[in-house]
N, CA, C and O of each residue as an XYZ file, in Angstrom:
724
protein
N       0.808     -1.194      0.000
C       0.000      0.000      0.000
C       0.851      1.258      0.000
O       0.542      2.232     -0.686
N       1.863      1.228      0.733
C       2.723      2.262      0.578
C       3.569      2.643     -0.557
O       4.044      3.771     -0.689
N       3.735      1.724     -1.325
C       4.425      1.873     -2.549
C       3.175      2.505     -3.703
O       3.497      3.132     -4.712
N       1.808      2.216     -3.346
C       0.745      2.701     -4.554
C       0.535      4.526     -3.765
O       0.167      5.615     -4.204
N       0.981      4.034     -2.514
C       0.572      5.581     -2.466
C       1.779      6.582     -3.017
O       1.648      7.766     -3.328
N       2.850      5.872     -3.048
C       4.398      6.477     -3.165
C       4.128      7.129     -4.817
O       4.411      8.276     -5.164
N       3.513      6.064     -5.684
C       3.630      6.461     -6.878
C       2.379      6.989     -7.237
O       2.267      6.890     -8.459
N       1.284      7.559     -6.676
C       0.143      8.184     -6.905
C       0.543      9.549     -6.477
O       0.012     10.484     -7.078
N       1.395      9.811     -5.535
C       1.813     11.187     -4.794
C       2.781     11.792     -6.232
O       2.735     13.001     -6.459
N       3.387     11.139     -6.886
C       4.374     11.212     -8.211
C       3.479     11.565     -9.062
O       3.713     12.484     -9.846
N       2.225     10.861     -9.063
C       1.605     11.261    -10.386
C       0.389     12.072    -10.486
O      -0.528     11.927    -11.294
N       0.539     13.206     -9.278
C      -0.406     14.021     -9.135
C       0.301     15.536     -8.642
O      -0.337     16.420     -8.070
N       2.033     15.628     -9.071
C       2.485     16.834     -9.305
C       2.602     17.276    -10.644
O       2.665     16.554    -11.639
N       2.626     18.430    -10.603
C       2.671     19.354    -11.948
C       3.778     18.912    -12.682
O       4.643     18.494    -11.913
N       4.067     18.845    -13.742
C       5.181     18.186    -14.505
C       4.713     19.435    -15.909
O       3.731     20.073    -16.289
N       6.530     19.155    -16.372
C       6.639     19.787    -17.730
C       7.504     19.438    -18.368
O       8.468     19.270    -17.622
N       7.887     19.086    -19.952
C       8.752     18.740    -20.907
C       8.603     19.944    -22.434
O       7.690     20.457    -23.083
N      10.179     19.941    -22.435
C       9.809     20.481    -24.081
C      10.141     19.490    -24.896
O      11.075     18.709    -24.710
N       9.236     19.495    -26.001
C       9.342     18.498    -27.087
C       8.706     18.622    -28.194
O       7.534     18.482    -28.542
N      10.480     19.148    -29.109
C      10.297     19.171    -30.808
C       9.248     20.561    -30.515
O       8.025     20.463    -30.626
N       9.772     21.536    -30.223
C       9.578     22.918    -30.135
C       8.074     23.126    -29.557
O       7.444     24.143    -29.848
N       7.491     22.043    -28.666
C       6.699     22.617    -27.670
C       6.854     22.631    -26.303
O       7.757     21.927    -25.851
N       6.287     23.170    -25.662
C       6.125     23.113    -24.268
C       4.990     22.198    -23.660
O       3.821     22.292    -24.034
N       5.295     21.562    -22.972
C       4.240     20.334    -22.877
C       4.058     20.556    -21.171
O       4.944     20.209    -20.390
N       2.776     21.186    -20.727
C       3.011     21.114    -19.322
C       1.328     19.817    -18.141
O       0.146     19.597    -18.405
N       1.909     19.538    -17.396
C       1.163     18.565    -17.054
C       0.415     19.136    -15.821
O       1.140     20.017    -15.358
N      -1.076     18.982    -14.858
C      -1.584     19.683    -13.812
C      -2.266     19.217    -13.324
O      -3.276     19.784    -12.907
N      -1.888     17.334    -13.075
C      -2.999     16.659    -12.025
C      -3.865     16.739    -11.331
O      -5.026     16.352    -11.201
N      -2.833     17.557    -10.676
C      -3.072     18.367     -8.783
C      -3.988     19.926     -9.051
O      -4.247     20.717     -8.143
N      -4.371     20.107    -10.487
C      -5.223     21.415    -10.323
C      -6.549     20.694    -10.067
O      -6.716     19.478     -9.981
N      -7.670     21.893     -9.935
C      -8.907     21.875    -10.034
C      -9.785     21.402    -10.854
O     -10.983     21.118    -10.879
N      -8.596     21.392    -11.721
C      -9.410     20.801    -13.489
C      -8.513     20.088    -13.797
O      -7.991     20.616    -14.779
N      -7.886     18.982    -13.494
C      -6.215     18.442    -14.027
C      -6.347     18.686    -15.577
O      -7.425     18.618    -16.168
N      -5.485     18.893    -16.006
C      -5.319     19.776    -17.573
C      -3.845     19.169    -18.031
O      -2.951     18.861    -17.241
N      -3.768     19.038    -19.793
C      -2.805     18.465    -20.229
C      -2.625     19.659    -20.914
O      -3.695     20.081    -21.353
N      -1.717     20.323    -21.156
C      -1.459     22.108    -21.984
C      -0.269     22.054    -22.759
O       0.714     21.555    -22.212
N      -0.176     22.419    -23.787
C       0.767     22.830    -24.405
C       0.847     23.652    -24.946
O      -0.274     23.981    -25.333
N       1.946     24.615    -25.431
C       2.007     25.788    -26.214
C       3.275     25.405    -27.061
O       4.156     24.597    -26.770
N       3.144     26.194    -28.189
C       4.311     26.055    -29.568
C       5.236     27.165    -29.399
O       5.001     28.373    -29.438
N       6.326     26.546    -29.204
C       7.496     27.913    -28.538
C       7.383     29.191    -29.498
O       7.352     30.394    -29.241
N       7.324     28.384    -30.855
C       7.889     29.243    -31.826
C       6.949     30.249    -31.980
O       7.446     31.316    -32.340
N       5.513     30.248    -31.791
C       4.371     31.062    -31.612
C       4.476     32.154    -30.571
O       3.975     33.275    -30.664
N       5.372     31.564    -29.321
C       5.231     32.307    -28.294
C       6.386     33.369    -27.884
O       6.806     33.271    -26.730
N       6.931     34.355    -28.699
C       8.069     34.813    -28.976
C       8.068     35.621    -28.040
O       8.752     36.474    -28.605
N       7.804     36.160    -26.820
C       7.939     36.914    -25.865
C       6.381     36.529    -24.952
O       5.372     37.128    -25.324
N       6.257     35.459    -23.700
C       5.236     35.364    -23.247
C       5.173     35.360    -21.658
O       6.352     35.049    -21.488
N       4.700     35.468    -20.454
C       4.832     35.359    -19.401
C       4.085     34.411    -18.871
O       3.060     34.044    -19.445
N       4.631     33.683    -17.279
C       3.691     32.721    -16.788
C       3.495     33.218    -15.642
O       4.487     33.236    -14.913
N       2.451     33.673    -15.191
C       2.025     34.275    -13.576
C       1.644     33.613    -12.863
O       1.027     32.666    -13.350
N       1.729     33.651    -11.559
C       0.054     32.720    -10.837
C      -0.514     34.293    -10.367
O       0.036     35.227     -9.782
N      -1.620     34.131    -10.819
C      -2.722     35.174    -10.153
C      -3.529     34.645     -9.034
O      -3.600     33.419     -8.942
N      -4.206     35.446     -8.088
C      -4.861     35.172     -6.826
C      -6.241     36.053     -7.195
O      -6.476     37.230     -7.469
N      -7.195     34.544     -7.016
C      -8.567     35.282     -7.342
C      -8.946     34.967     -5.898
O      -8.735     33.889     -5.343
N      -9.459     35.907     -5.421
C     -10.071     36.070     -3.574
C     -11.513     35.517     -3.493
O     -11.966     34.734     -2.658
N     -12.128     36.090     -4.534
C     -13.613     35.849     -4.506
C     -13.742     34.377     -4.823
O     -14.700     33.848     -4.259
N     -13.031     33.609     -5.569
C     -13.092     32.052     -5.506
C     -12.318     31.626     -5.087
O     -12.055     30.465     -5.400
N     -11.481     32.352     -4.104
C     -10.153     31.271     -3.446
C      -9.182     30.393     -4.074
O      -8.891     29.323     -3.539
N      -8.672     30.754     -5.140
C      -8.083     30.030     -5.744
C      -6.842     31.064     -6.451
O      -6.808     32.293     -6.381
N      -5.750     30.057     -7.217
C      -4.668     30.297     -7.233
C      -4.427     29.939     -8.997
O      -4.073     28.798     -9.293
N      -4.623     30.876     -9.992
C      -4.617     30.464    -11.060
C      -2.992     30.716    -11.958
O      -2.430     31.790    -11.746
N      -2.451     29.910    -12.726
C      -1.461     30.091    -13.577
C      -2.227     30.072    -14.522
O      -3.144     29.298    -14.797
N      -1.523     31.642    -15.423
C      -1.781     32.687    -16.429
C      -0.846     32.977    -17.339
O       0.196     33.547    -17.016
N      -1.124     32.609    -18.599
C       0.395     32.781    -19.950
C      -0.708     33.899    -20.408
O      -1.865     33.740    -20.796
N       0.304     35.452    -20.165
C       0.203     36.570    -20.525
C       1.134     36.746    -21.969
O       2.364     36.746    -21.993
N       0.216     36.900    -23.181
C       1.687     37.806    -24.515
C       1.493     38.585    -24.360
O       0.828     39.251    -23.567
N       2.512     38.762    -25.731
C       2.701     40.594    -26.054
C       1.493     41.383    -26.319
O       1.371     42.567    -26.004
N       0.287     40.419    -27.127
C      -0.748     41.005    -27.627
C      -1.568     41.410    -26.595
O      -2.581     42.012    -26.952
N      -1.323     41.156    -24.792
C      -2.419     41.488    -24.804
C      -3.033     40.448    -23.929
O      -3.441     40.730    -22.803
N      -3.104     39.262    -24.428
C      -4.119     38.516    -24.199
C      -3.678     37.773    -23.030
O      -2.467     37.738    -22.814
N      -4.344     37.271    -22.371
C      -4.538     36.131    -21.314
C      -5.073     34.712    -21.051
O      -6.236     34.443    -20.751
N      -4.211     33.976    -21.183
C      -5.074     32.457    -21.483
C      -5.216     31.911    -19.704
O      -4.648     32.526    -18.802
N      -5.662     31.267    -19.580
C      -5.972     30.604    -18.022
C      -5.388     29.441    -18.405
O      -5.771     29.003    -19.490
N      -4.389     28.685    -17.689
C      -3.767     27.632    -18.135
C      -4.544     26.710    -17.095
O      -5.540     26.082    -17.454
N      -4.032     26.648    -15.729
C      -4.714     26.223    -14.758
C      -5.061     26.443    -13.286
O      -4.265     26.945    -12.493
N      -6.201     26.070    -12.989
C      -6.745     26.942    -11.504
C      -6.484     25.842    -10.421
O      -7.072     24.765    -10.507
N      -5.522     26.127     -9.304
C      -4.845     25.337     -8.300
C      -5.904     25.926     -6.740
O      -6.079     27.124     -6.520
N      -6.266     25.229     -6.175
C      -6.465     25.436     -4.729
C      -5.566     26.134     -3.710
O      -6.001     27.084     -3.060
N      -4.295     25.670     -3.558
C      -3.331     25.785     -3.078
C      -1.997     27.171     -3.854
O      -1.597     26.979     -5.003
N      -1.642     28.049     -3.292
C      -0.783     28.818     -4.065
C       0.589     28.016     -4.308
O       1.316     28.285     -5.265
N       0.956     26.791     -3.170
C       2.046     26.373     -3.616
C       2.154     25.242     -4.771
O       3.199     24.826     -5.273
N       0.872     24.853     -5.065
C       0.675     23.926     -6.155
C       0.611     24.638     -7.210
O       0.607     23.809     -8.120
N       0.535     26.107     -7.855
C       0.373     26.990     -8.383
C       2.148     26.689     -8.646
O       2.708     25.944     -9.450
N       2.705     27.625     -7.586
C       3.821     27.500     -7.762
C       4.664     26.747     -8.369
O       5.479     26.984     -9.260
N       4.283     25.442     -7.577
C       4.859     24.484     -8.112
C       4.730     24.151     -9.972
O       5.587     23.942    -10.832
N       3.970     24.193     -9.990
C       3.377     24.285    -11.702
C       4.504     25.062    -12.338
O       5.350     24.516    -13.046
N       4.488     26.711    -11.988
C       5.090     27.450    -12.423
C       6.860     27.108    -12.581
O       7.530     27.386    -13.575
N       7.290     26.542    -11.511
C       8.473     26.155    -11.380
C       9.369     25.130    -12.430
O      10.526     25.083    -12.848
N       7.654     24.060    -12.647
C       8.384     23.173    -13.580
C       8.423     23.599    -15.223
O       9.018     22.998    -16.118
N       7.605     24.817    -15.334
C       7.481     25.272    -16.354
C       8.978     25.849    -16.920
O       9.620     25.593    -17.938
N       9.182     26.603    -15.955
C      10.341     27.288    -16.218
C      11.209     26.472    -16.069
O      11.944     26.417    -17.055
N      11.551     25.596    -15.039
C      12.827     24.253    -15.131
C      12.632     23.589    -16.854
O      13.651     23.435    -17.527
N      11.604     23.327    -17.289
C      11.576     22.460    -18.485
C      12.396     23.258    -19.671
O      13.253     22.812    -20.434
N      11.783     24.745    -19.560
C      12.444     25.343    -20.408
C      14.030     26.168    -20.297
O      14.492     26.769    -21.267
N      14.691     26.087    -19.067
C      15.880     26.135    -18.915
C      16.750     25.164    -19.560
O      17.833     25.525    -20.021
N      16.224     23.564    -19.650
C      16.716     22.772    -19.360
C      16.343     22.113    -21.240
O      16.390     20.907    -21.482
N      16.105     22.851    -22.011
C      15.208     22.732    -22.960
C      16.267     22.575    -24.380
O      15.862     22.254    -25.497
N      17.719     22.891    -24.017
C      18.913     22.984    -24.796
C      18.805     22.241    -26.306
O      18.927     21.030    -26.491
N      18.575     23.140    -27.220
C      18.552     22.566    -28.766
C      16.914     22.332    -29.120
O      16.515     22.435    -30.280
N      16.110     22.044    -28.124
C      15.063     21.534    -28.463
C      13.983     22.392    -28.753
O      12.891     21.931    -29.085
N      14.307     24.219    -28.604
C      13.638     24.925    -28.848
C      13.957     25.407    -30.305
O      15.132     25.735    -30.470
N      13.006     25.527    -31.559
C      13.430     25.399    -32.338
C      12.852     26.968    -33.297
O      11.657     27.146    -33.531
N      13.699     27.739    -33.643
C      13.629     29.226    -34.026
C      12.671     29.155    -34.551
O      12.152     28.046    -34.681
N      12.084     30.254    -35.038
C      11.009     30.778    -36.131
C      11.307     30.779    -37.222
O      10.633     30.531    -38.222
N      12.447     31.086    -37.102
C      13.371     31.743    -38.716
C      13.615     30.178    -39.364
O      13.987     29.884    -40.500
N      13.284     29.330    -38.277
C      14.446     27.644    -38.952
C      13.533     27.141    -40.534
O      13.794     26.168    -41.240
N      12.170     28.422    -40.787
C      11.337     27.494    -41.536
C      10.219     26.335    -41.211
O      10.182     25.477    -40.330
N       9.225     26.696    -42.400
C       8.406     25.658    -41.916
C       7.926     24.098    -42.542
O       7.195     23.209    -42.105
N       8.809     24.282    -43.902
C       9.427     23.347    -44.357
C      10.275     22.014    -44.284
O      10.298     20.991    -44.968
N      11.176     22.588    -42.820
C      11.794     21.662    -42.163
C      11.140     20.702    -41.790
O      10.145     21.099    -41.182
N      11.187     19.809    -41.837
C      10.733     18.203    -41.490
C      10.883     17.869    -39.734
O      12.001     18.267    -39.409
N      10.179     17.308    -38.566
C      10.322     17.194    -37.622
C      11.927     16.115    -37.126
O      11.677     14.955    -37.454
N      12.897     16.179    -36.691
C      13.891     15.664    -36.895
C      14.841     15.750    -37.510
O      15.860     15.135    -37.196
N      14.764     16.580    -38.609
C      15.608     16.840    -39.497
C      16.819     18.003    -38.967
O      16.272     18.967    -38.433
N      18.144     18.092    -39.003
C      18.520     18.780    -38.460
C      18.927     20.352    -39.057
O      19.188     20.539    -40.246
N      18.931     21.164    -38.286
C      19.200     22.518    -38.988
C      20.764     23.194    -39.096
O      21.462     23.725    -38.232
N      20.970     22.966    -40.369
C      22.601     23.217    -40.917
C      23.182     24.156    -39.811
O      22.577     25.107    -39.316
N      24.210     23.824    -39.557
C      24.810     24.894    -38.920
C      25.607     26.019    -39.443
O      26.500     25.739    -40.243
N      25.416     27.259    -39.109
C      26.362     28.151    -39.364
C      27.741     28.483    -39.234
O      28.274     28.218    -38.156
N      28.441     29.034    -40.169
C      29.963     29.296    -40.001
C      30.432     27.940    -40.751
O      29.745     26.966    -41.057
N      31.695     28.155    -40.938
C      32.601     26.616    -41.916
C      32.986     25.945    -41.071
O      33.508     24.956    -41.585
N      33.045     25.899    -39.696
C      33.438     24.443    -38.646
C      34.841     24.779    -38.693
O      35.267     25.718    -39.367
N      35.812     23.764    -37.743
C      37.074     23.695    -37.753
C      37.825     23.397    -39.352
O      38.653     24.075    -39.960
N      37.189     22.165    -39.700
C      37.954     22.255    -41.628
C      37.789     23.105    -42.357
O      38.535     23.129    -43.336
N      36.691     24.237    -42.206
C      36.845     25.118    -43.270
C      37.690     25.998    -42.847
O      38.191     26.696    -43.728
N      38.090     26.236    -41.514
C      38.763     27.117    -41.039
C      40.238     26.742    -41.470
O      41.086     27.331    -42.140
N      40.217     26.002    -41.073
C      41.584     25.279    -41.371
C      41.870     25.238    -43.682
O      42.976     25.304    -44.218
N      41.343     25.193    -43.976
C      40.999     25.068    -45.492
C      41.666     26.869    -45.691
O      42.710     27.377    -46.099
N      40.721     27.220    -45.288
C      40.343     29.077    -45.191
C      42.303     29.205    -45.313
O      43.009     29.492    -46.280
N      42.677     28.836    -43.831
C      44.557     29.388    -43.677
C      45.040     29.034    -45.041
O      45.561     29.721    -45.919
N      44.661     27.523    -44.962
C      45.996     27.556    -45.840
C      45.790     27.990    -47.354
O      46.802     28.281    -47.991
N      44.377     28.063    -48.063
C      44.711     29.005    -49.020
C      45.682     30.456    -49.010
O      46.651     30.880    -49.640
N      44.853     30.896    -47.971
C      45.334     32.584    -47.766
C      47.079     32.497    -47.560
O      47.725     33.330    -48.196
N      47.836     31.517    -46.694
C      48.901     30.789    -47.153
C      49.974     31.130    -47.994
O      51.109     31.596    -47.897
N      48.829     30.534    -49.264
C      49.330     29.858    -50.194
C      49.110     31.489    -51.512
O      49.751     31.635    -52.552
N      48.266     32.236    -51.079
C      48.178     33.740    -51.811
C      49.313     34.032    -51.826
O      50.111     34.150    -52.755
N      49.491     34.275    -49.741
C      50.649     35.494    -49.523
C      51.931     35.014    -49.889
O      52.861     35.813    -49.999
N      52.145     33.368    -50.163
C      53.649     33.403    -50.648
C      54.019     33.525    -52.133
O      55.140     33.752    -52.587
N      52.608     33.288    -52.966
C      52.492     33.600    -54.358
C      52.881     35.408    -54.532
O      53.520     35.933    -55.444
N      52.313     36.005    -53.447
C      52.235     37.704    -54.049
C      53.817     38.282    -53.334
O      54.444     39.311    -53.586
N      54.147     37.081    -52.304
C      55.918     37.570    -51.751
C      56.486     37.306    -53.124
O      56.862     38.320    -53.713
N      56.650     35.966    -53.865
C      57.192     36.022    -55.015
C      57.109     36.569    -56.035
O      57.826     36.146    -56.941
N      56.351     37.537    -56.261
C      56.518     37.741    -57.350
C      56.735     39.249    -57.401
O      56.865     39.816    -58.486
N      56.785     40.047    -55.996
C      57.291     40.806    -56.236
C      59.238     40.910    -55.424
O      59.682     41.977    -55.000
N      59.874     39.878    -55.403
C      61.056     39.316    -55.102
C      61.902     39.914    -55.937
O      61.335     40.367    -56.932
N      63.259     40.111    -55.888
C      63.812     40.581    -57.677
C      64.149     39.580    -57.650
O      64.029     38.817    -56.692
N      64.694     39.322    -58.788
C      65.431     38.125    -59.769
C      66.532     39.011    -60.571
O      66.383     40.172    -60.951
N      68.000     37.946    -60.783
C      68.973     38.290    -61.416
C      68.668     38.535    -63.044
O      68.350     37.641    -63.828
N      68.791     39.557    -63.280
C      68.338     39.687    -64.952
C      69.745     38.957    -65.648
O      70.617     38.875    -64.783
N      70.127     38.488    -66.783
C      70.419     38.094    -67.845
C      71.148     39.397    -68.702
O      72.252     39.492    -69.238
N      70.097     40.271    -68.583
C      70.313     41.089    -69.813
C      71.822     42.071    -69.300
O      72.546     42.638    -70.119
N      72.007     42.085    -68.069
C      73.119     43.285    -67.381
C      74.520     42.411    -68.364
O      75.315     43.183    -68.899
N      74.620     41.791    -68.445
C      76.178     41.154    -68.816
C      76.300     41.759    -70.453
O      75.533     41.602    -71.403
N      77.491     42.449    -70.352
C      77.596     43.571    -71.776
C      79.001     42.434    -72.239
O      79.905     41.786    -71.710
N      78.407     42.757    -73.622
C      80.208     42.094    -74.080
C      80.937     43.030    -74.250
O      80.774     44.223    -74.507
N      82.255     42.006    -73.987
C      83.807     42.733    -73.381
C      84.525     43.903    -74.694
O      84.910     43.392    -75.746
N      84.597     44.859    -74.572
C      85.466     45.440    -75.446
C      86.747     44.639    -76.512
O      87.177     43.491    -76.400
N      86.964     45.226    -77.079
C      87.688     44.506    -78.033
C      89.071     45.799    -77.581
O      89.000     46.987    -77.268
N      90.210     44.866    -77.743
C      91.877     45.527    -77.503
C      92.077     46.856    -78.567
O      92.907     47.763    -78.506
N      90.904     46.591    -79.645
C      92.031     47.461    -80.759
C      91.034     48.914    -80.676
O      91.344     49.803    -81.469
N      89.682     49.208    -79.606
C      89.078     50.455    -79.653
C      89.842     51.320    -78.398
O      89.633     52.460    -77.983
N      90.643     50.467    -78.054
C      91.397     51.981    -77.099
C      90.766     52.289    -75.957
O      91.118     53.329    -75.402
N      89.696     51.469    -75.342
C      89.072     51.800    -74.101
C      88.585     50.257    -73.315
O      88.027     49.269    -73.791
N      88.951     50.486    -72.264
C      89.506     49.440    -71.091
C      87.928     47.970    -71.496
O      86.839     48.337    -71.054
N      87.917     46.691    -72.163
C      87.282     45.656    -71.895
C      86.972     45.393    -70.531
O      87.718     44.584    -69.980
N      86.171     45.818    -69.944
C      85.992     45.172    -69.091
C      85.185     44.219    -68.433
O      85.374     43.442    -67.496
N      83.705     44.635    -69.587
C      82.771     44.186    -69.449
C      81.610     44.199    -68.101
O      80.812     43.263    -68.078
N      81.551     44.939    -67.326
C      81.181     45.046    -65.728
C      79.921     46.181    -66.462
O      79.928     46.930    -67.438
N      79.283     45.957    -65.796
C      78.035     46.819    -65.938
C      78.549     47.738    -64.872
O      79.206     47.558    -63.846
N      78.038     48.766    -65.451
C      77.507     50.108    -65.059
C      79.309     51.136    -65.295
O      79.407     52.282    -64.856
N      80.522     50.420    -66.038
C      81.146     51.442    -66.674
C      80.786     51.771    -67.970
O      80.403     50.949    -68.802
N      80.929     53.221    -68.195
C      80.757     53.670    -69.400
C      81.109     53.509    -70.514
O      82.318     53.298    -70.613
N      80.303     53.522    -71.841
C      81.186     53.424    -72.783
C      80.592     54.134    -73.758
O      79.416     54.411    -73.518
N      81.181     54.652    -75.143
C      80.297     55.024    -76.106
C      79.456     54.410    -77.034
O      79.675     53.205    -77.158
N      78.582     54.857    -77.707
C      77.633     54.432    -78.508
C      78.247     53.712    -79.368
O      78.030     52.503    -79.292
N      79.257     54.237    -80.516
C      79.428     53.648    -81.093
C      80.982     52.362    -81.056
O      81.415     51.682    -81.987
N      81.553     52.462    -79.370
C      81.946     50.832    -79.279
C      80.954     49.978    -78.808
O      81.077     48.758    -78.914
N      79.927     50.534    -78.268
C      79.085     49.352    -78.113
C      78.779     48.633    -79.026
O      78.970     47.417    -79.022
N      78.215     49.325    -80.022
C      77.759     48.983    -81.766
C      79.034     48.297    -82.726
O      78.787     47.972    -83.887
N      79.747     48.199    -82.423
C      81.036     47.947    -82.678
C      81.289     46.492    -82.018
O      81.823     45.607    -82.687
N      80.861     46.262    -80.597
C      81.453     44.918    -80.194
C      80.189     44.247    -80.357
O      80.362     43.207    -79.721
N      78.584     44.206    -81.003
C      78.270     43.566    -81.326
C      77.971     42.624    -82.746
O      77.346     41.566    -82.666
């Protein structure tokens, strides 16, 4: 007997899960036990209150939006069963990592299907260096000098009277140059 009561006391607290971008919340223990869910992606800025109605004694959790509006989720006897509600609401969705799924992801997407990730990952990064790499040693080379060919003059000849030496950058005239070729 103690073990049916152990697991009847379990299955008459407020419970909540997200799943595949809803909020799934559970309310045994209300006035009306209620199975609720809401679609995250619908609910882009929403609040969960417990309100205190005096005139019926009771303790209601309230999903307030932006628009305005007010839905009655569920009406508790107790403010700490209220609470409690509220608590697991918000634990589910702390705890909700990946499973809340954007607006923007499309509605096309297939349930399960996963949503590409952004940015190139570690290999593209890695890809990314070593092109850029492989630019900057292309654009070091090529503006590098190189030994030209063309500087080497041929050597004077003995019989024009001015020193063979062949060395770039001594002078000579026009017409022994024209002369030793």
């Amino acid at each position: 007997m103690k073990f049916l009561n152990c697991c009847k006391k379990d299955n008459t607290t407020a419970s909540a899960r997200v799943v595949d971008g809803k909020l799934i919340l559970s309310f045994p223990d209300a006035m009306t036990p209620v199975l609720w869910q809401m679609d995250l992606s619908d609910a882009k800025a929403s609040a969960l209150e417990v309100q205190e109605n005096k005139q019926e004694k009771n303790f209601t959790l309230m999903l307030k939006t932006v628009r305005g509006e007010a839905v009655k989720v569920a009406s508790f006897t107790e403010r700490s069963a209220a609470l409690g509600g509220l608590m697991a609401a918000a634990n589910a969705l702390s705890s909700a990592h990946g499973q809340i799924r954007s607006a923007t992801a499309g509605q096309d997407n297939l349930p399960g299907t996963p949503v590409p990730r952004r940015g190139m990952g570690r290999w593209g990064s890695v890809a990314l260096f070593i092109l850029l790499l492989f630019v900057l040693i292309n654009i070091w080379g090529a503006f590098a000098p190189r030994p030209s060919n063309s500087s080497k003059i041929a050597p004077m000849s003995a019989t024009s009277g001015a020193p063979s030496t062949g060395e770039a950058g001594v002078p000579m005239s026009a017409d022994d140059f024209l002369k030793n070729r």
